[in-house]
C-alpha positions in Angstrom: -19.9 -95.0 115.4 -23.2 -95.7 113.4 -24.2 -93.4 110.7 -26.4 -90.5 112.3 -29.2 -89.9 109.9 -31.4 -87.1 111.9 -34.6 -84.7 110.8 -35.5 -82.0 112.5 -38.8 -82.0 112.0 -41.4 -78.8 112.8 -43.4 -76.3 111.8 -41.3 -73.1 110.3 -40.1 -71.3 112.3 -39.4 -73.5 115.4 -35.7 -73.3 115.7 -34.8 -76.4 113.4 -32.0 -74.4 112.0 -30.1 -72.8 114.9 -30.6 -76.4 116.9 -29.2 -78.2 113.4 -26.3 -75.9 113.3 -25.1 -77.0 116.8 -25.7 -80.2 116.4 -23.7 -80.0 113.0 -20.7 -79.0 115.5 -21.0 -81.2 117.9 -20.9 -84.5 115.9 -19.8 -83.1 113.2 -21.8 -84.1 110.2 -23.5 -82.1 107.7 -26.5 -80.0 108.5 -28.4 -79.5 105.2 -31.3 -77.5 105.0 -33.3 -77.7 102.0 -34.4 -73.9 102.1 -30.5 -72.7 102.4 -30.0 -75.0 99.2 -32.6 -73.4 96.8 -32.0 -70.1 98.4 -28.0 -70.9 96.6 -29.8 -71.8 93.1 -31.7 -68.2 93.4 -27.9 -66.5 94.5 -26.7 -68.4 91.4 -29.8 -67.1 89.0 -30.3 -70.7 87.9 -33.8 -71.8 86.2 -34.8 -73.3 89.5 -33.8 -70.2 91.6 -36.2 -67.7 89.6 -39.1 -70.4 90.1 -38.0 -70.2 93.5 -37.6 -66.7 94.1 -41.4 -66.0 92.6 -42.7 -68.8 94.9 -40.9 -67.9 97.9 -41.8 -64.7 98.2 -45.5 -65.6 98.3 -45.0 -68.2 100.8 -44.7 -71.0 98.9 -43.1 -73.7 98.0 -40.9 -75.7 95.0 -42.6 -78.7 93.6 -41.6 -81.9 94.7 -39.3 -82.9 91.7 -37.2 -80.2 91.7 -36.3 -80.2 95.6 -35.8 -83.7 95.5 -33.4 -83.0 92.8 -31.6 -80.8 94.8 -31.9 -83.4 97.6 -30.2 -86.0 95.9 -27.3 -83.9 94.3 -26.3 -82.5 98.2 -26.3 -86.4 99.6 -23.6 -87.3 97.0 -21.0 -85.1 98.8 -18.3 -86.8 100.6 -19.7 -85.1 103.7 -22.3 -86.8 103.8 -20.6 -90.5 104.2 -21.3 -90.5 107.8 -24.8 -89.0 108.4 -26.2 -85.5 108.2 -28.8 -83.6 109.5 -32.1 -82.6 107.9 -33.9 -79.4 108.4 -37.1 -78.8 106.5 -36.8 -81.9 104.4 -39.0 -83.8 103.7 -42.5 -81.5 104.0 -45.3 -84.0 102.7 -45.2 -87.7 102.8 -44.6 -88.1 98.9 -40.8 -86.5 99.9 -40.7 -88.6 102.9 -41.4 -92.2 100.8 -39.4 -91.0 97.6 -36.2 -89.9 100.3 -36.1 -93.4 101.7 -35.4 -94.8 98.1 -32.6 -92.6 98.2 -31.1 -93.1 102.5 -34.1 -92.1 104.9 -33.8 -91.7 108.3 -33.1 -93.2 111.7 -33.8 -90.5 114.5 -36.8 -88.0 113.7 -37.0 -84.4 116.2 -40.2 -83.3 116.3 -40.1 -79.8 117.9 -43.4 -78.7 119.4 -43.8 -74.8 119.7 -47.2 -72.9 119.9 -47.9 -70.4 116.8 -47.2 -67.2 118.4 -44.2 -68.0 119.5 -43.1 -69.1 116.1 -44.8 -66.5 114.4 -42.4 -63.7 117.2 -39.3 -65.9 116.1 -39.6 -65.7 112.8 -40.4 -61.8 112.1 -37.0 -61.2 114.5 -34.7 -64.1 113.3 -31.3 -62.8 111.5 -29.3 -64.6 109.2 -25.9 -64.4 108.1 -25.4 -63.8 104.6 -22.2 -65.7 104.0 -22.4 -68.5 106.2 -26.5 -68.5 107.0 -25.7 -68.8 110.5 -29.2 -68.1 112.2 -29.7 -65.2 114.9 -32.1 -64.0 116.9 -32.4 -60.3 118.1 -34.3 -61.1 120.8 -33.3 -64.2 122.2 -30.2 -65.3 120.7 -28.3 -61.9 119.8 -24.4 -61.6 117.9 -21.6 -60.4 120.0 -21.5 -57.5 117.6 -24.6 -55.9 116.3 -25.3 -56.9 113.2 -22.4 -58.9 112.7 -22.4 -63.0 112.4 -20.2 -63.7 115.4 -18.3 -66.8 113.4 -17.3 -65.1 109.8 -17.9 -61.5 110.6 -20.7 -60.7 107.7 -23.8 -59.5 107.8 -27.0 -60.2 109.3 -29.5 -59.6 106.9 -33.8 -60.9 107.6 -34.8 -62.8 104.8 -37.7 -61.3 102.8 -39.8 -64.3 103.6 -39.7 -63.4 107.3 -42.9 -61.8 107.6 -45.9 -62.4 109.8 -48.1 -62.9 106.3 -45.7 -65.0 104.7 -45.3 -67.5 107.5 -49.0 -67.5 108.2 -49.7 -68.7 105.0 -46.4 -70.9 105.5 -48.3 -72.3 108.7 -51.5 -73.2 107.1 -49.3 -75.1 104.8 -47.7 -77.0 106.9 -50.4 -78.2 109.2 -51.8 -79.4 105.7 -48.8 -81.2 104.3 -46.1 -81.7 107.0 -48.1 -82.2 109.9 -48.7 -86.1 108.7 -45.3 -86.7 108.4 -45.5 -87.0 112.6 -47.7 -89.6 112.6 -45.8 -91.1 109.6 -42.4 -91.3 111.2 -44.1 -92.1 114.7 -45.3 -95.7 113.5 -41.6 -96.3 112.5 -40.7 -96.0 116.1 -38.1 -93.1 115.3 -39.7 -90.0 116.2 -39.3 -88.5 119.9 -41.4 -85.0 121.0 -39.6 -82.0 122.2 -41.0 -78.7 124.0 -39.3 -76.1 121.8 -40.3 -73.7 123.3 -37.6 -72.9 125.6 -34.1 -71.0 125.4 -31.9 -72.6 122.6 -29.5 -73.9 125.0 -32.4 -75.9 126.8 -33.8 -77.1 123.6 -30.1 -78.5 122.6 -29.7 -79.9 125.5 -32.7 -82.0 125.3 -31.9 -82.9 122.1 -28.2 -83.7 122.6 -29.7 -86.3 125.1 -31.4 -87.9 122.8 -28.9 -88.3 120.4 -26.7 -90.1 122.5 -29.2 -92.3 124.1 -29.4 -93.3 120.6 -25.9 -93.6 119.2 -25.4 -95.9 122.8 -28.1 -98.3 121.5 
């Protein structure tokens, strides 16, 4: 089977992570999300977790440099020898030409979901805080409440999950991600997706897509 290089691509908040988790499962290759990486470096108390702490939490984001540093360390696991999945990497087109130095891509998700949705999403995702398994209390609810329904810990909402924080994170991407569509569209690997409905739907849709591509 060819190497299954796939971004999710989308504005925060569109359900990048929980559909990059299932994917992970289903064909088994990494899913590797750039926030879950520097949110480990702020767990750890490294130099690059306190600048991303203080940025964070104001709705920002590292500079360049440093997450592609962090990039590059991740793709030289040996889980990554036969693909992985990107979510919220790269975010401006200076990411997206330094990354394809390094591997790039060969399918690109864009996920298409209107603001207020997102904006509902976000303020009542959940998050496991051992495995980062991503819930939703509305839509996509544990077993247990409270309780990640694959390792049992905690469901904690991340301190950046706040209307203010991700309208700010909003504005940011329609300035710096939002090109990154049109970028990966003259490639000829980027396909559109309605996000907007129930995750199973969403997966489904992109499952197809996947495998139309692995058959080619």
């Amino acid at each position: 089977m060819k190497a299954l290089k796939v971004l999710m691509l989308g504005p925060p908040g569109a359900g990048k992570g929980v559909i990059s988790q299932r994917l992970q499962d289903k064909y088994k290759i990494p899913q590797i999300s750039t926030g879950d990486l520097i949110r480990e470096e702020i767990d750890k108390k490294t130099e690059i977790g306190k600048i991303a702490d203080n940025l964070i939490n104001k709705g920002n984001f590292l500079p360049d440099d440093l997450t592609l540093k962090i990039v590059k360390k991740r793709l030289n696991e040996k889980d990554c020898k036969n693909g992985f999945i990107f979510d919220g990497f790269p975010r401006n087109l200076r990411q997206a030409r330094e990354f394809e130095k390094i591997s790039g891509f060969n399918l690109v998700i864009n996920l298409i979901v209107p603001e207020r949705t997102i904006i509902e999403r976000v303020c009542t995702r959940r998050v496991c805080e051992n495995c980062k398994r991503i819930y939703n209390i509305l839509t996509l609810k544990p077993k247990r409440k409270g309780i990640c329904d694959l390792c049992q810990g905690r469901l904690i909402q991340r301190k950046d999950d706040t209307e203010e924080v991700m309208k700010k994170r909003l504005e940011v991407y329609k300035r710096e991600t939002f090109p990154l569509i049109e970028f990966y569209r003259k490639k000829g690997m980027l396909v559109d997706i309605n996000g907007k409905g129930s995750v199973e739907e969403v997966f489904n849709k992109v499952v197809k897509i996947i495998n139309s591509f692995l058959k080619t």
